[in-house]
C-alpha positions in Angstrom: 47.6 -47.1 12.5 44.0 -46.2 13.2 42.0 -43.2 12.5 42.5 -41.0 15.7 46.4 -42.3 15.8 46.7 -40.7 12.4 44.9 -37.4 12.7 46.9 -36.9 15.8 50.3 -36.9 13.9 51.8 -33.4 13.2 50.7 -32.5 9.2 53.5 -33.1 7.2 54.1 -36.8 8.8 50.0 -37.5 7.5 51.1 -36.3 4.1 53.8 -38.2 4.1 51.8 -41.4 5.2 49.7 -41.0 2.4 52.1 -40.4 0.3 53.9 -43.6 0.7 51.4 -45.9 2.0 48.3 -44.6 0.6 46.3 -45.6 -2.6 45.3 -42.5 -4.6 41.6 -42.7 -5.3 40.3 -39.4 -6.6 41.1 -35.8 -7.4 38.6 -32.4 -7.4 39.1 -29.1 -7.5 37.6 -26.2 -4.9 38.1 -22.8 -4.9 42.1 -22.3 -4.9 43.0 -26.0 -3.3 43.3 -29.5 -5.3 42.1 -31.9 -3.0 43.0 -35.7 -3.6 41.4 -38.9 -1.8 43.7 -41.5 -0.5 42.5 -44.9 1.4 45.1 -46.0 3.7 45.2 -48.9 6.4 41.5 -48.9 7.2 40.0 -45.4 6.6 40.3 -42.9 3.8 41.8 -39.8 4.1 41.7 -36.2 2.0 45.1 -33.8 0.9 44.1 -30.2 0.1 46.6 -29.0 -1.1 47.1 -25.4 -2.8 49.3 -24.9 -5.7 50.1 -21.4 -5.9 51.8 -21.8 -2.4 53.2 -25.3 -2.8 52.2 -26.5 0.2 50.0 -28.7 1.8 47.1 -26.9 4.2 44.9 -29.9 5.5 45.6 -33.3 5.5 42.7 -35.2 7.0 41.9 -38.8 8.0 38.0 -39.4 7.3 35.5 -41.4 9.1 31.7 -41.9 7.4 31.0 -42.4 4.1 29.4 -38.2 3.7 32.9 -37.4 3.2 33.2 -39.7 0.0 30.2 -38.1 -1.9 32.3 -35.4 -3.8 33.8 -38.2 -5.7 31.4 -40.7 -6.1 31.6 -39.8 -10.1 35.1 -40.3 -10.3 35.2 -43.7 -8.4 34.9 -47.5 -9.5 33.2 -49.1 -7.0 34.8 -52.1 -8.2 38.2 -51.0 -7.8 37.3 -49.3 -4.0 36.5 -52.8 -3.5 39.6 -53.7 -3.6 41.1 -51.3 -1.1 39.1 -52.8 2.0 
């Protein structure tokens, strides 16, 4: 599965991608949401999620490395290495 192929699913199928086939990278906080950074097949891809409602409210496939600066202090470069 490519980028656009997963953005276009419905949002519970992309959680549930990630979930089961994505690596978990990174986690942040913003505002009410806890967001978490997944790398799956050939992209990575963000979960917001927000706890008080248990539910998931965007589930995003990512594409250009702008998107990966909010965790660049929580992640090994080492270890991303390993993912591609």
């Amino acid at each position: 599965m490519n980028l656009s192929q997963f953005n276009k699913q419905p949002l519970a199928q992309r959680a549930g991608i990630l979930m089961e086939q994505g690596t978990f990278l990174a986690l942040r906080h913003r505002s009410q949401y806890v967001i978490c950074l997944y790398h799956v097949h050939q992209f990575f891809a963000e979960v917001w999620f927000e706890p008080r409602r248990h539910e998931f409210v965007l589930v995003r496939g990512l594409q250009g490395t702008v998107y990966l600066e909010p965790y660049l202090d929580q992640i090994n470069l080492q270890d991303l290495r390993q993912c591609l």
